[in-house]
N, C-alpha and C positions, 0 to 999 in steps of 0.2 A: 539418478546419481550412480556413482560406480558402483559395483557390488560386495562391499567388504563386510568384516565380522569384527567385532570390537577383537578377537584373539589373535587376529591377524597380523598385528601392528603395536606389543606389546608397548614399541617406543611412540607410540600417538600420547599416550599418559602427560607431555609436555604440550601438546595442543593446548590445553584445557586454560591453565595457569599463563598462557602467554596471554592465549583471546582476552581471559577475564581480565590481564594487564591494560590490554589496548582498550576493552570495554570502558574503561576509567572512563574513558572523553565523552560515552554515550549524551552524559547531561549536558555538558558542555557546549559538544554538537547540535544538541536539542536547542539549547536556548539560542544559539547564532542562527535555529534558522533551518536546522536538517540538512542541509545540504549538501555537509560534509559524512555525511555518511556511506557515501560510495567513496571517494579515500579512504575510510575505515575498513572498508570492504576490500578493499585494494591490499590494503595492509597484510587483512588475513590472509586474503587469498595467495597472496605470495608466499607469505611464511608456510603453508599448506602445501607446498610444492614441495618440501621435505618429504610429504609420505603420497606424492603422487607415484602411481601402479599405473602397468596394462591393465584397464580395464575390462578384459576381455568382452563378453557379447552384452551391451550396456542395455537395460532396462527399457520397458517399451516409453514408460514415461520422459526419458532423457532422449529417444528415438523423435518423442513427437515437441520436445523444446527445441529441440535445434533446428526442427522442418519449420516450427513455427519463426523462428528466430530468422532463417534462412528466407523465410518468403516474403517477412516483415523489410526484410534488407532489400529483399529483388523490390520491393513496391519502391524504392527511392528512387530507381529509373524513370517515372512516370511522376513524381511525387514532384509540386512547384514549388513545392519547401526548399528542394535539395539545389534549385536553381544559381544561387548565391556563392556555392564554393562548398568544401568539404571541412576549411577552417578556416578560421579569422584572429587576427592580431597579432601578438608578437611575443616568442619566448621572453625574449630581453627585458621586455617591459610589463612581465606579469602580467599581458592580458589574451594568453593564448587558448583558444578556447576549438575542442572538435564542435561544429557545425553541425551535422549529421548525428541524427540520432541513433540508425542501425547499428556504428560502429562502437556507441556508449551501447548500446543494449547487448549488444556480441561480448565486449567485457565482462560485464555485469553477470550474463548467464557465464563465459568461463570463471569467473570468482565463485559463483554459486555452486556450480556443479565441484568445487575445487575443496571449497572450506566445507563445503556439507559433509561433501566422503570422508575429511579427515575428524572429522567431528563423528562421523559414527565410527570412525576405529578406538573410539573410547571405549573401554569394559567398564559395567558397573561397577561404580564402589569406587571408582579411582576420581583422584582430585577433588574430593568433598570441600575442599574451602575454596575453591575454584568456582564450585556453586554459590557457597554464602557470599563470595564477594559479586558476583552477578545479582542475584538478588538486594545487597547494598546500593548497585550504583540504581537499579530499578526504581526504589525505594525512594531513594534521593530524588530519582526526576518527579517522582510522586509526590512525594514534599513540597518540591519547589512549583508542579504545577497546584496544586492546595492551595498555598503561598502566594498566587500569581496576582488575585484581585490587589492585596499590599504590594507585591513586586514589582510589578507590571510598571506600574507609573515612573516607579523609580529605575526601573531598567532601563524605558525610552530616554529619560533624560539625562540618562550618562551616555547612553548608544547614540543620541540623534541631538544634531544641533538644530537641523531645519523640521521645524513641527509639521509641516506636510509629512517629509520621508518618515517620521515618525510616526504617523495615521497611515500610511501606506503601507511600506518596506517591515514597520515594526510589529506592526498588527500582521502582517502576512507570517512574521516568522514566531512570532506568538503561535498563529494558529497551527503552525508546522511542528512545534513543542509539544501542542497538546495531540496532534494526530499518533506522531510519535510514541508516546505516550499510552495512548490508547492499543496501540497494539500491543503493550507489554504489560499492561493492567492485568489480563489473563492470565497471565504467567504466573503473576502475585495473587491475586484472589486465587487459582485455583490450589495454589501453593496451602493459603491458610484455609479453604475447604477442607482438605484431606488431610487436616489435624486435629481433627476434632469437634469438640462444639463452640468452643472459645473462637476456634478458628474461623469458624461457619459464619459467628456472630460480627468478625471482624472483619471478614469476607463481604459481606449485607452491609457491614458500614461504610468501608472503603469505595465501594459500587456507589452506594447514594452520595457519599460526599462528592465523588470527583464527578458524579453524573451534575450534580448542582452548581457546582464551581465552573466545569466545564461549559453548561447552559449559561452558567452568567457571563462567562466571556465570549458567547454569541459562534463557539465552534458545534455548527449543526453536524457536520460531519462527526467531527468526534463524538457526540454526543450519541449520535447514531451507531457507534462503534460499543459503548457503555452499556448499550440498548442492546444490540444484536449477539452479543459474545454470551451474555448466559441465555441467550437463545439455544446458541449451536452449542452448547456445553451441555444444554439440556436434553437436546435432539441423542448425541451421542451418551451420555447418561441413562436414557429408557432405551436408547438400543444399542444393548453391549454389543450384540453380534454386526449388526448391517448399520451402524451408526453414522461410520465415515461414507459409508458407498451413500447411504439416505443425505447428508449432508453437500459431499461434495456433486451428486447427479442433478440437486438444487440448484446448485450453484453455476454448474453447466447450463443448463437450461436456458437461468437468467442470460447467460450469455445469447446463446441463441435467440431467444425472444425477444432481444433488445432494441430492434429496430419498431417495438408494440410502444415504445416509449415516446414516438411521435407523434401516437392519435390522443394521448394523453389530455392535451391540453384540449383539441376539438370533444371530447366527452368528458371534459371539468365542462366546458361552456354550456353544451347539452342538459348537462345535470342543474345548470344552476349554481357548478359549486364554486366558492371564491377564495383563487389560493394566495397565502401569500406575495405579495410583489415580485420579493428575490427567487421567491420558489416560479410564482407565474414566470419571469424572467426565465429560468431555466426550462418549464417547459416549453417557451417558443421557441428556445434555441435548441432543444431534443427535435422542434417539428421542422425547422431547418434542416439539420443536419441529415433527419430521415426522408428529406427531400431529396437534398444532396446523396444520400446514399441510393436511390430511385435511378441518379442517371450512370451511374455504373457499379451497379450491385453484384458485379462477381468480382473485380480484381481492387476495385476501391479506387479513392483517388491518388493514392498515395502517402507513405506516412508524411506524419506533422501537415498534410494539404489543409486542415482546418486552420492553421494558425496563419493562413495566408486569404481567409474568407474577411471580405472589408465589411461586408453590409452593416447599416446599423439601424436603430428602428426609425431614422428617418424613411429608411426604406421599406417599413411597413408601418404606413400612416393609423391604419386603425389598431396596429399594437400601441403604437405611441397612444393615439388618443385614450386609450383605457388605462394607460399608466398618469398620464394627466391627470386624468379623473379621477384619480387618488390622491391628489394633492403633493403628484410627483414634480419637482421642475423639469420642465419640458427641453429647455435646450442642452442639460446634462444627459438626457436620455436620447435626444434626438442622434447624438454625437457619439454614443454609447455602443460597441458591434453586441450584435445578437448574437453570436457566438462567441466568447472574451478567449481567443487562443485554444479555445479544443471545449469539446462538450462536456465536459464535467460529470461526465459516467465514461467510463473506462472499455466495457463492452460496444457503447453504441458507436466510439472511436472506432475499435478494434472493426470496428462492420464499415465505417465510410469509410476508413483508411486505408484498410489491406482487404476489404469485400467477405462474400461468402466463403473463399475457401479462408481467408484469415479466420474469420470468426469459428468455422468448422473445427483450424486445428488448436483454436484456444480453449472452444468447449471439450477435443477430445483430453488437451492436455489433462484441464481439471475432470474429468471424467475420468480420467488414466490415472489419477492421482488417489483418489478416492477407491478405486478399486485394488488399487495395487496398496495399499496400506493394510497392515495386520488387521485382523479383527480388535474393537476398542478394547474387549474383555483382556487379551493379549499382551496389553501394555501398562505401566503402572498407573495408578489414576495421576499422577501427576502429568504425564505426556501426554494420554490418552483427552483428558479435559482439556491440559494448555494447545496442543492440538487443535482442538474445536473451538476451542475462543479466538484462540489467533488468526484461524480461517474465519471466526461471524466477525471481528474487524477488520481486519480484509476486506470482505465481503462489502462493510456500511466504507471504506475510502475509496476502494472499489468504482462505486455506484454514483461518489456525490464531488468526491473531490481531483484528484490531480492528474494531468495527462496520461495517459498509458505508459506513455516510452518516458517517465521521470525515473532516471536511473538511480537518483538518492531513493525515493520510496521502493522502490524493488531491493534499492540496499538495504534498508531499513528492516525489509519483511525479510530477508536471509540473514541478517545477522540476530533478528528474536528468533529466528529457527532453530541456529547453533548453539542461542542462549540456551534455549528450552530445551535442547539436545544435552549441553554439558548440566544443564543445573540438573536432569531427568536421571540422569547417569550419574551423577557424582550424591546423589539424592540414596540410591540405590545400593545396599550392603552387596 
């Protein structure tokens, strides 16, 4: 990010109260589906442009986003994705759509690096109900996903005439509610940690109700988000000093190591062990893709190349047979691709897509990130924690759910940053 000082920029004080204006749609957003969250992002980052500065010699972290960004883009040369055109449809007719993903991600990281800096030119202490209304609309998406096993039914059948789209399209953007969701969970649990004991207790309750709601509408992901965030709140917790570097070199690693996710499934069968279908399903399609990543391991095949792999398990007879033999139907699965539009871990993309040096500069990113952050002691337990949850769910969508280059979820995760930014600071006498 650029390098400012909340003193810098007395008049940023009105950042605060506009975000949390536009924040209102957060829920909104949520239930349609997430998707509109990179216009949201759009939004801020414009308005941000008010207190854009020379940045003069920009951080190593924002050095190695843009390389990464930069090389992610040169891979669409090579990339069979990008064969079709660079857009398709038509202003007129509302169906105009950029094609290209480099050019959505180039966005996304200028919004990012845009509304972040103006969001740290806040001083402590300023805009305190800027915070309480951030924390309102949170609350609310929290409510309504609580709410969702009674909602749910009723919202498809105002949303959806054709009961397929409704088992499809509805359910997908369900699950996109509750991801959502999951990252800003942190924000609020750590909130009522560090008030005490009431709060602790209400903290512990909030975690199990939404961990059980969330399991009963079948979001593994999310769930795994519920799971992993008082992990990394815990990690940074017993280490005041080396919290974030312990946490984020973790989380590097995982990057690196990601291509160990396609022997996976050959040492489940070894073992004897029996994974779930959906789960077994994805690890043949991690052993795929670590195939695919074998025949050009340093430059990758190019971004979004996975979404143009057709195989399905007709083309591997003995995956199908063992899915039969669970009492699967056979000609649904026969027709089914092994890979459904990108591997559904985010790292193992980042390695078939843009190769080793991709993966190299997305491990140094988050490596860079983790080291370049205060020490945990340094900051109020409110950032300090919300910080560390927000990366363990990260971390669990990360790993299970949405393509890499999905510019709503990369919106998502920067505008909980500026929440957690304004609500940390306006928190703050």
């Amino acid at each position: 990010m650029l390098r400012v000082t909340p003193h810098q920029a007395p008049g940023a004080r009105a950042f605060a109260p506009v975000f949390a204006g536009l924040m209102l749609l957060w829920p909104l957003l949520a239930i349609l589906g997430a998707q509109g969250y990179a216009p949201l992002l759009t939004l801020v980052g414009l308005f941000s442009l008010i207190w854009l500065r020379w940045p003069g010699r920009p951080p190593l972290v924002t050095l190695l986003i843009l390389a990464l960004v930069a090389w992610v883009s040169a891979t669409t040369a090579w990339s069979p994705a990008a064969e079709g055109g660079f857009v398709e449809g038509s202003l007129v007719k509302g169906t105009f759509s950029v094609e290209v993903s480099a050019f959505r991600l180039v966005g996304v990281t200028a919004l990012a690096i845009l509304s972040i800096s103006a969001a740290l030119r806040i001083a402590p202490g300023q805009t305190r109900w800027a915070a309480w209304v951030l924390i309102a609309v949170f609350s609310t998406h929290l409510l309504i996903t609580l709410a969702m096993p009674m909602l749910y039914p009723i919202l498809l059948e105002l949303a959806y005439d054709d009961p397929f789209e409704a088992s499809t399209a509805g359910l997908q953007n369900m699950l996109r509610s509750i991801n959502a969701l999951a990252l800003v969970l942190p924000i609020l649990t750590t909130l009522l940690w560090t008030a005490g004991l009431i709060g602790r207790i209400a903290a512990i309750a909030i975690t199990l109700a939404s961990a059980v709601v969330i399991g009963w509408l079948g979001s593994a992901a999310g769930l795994m988000c519920v799971l992993l965030a008082p992990v990394a709140i815990g990690i940074v917790a017993l280490l005041p000093q080396s919290g974030f570097k312990v946490l984020f070199s973790a989380m590097g690693i995982a990057i690196l190591a990601a291509p160990g996710l396609g022997l996976m499934a050959g040492l489940f069968a070894r073992l004897g062990i029996t994974a779930p279908t959906s789960f077994q399903a994805r690890l043949w399609a991690w052993e795929l893709v670590t195939g695919k990543l074998m025949e050009r391991p340093v430059l990758g095949h190019g971004i979004e190349a996975a979404s143009t792999w057709r195989e399905t398990y007709a083309d591997h007879p003995e995956w199908l047979a063992e899915i039969v033999s669970r009492g699967e139907e056979e000609y649904a699965w026969s027709i089914y691709p092994v890979v459904p539009t990108h591997p559904h871990n985010m790292a193992l993309q980042i390695w078939v897509e843009t190769g080793l040096i991709g993966a190299l500069l997305a491990a140094a990113v988050v490596f860079a990130t983790g080291w370049s952050l205060p020490q945990p002691r340094a900051l109020s337990p409110q950032f300090r924690l919300g910080i560390a949850g927000l990366a363990g769910a990260t971390l669990s969508l990360f790993s299970f759910s949405y393509s890499v280059w999905n510019e709503a979820f990369w919106a998502s995760i920067v505008l909980a940053v500026i929440a957690l930014i304004v609500i940390s600071r306006g928190m703050r006498a």
